[in-house]
C-alpha positions as CSV (number, residue, x, y, z in Angstrom):
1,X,0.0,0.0,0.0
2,X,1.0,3.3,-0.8
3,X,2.7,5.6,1.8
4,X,0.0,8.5,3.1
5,X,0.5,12.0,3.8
6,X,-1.8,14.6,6.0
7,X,-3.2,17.3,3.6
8,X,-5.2,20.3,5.7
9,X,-7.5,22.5,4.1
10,X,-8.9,25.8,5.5
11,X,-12.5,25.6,4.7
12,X,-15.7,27.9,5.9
13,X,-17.5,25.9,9.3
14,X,-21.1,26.3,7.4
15,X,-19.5,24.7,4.1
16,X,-17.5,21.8,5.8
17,X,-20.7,20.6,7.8
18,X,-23.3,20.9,4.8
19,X,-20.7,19.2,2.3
20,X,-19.5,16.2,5.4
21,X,-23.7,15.6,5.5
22,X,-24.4,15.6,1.7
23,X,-21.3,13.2,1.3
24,X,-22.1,10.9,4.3
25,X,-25.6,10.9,2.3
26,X,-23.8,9.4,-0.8
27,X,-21.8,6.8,2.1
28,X,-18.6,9.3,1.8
29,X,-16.4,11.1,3.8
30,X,-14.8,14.6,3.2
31,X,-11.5,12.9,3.0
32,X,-12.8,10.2,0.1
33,X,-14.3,12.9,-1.7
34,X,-10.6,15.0,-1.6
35,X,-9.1,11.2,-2.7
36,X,-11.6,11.3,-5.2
37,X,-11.0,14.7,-6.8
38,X,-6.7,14.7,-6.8
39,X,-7.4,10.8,-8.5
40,X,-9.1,12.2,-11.2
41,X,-6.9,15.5,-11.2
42,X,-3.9,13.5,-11.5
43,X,-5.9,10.7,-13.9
44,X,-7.2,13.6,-16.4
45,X,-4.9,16.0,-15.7
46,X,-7.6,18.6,-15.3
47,X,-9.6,19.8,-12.8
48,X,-12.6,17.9,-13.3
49,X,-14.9,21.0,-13.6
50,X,-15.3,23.4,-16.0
51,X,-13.8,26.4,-15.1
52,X,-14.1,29.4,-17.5
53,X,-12.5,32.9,-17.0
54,X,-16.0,35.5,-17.2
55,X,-16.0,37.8,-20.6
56,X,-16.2,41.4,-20.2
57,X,-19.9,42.0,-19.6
58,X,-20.0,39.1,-16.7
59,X,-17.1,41.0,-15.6
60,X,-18.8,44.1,-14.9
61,X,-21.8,42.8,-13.7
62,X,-19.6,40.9,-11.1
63,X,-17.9,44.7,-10.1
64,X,-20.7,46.0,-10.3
65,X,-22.3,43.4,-7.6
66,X,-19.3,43.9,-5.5
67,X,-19.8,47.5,-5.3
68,X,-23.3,47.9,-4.3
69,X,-22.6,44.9,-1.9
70,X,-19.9,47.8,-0.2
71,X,-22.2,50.3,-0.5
72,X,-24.8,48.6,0.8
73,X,-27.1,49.7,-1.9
74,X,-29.4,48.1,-4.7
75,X,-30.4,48.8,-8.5
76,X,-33.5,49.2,-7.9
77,X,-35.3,50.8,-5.3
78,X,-38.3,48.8,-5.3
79,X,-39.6,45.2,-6.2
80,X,-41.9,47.1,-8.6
81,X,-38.8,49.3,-10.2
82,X,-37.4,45.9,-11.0
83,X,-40.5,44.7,-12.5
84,X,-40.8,47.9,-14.8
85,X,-37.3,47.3,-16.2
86,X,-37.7,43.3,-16.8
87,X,-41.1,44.4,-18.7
88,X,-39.5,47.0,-20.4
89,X,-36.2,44.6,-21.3
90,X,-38.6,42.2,-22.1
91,X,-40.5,44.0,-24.8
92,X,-37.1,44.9,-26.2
């Protein structure tokens, strides 16, 4: 058998417990599903999930996001401003 190493991972408290329950749910552990995902990183030689740099207008939207989370603001100052503008986008 091959020798074993420690690996630690700094992961958010919420995230560890809801991912440890949805694996025990599929009869894993955290650490299988870590074994899992460097075997098929190292099998593929990928990362098994499609990761994709954001174009320019996801970009924006994303800075954009960020900013009014800062700020503390929002587009749209109402539930029925946001409806108006879907309605309008929507006729466009």
């Amino acid at each position: 058998m091959a020798r074993s190493t420690m690996l630690h991972v700094r992961v958010d408290d919420e995230i560890k417990t809801q991912a440890s329950e949805a694996l025990a749910a599929m009869g894993l552990s955290v650490s299988d599903a870590v074994r899992i995902l460097l075997k098929r990183v190292v099998n593929d030689q990928a990362f098994p999930l499609e990761l994709k740099v954001p174009n320019a207008e996801t970009r924006e939207a994303m800075k954009e996001a960020r900013a009014m989370m800062a700020a503390r603001t929002a587009r749209f100052s109402s539930v029925d401003a946001l409806v108006d503008e879907l309605e309008k986008d929507r006729q466009q």
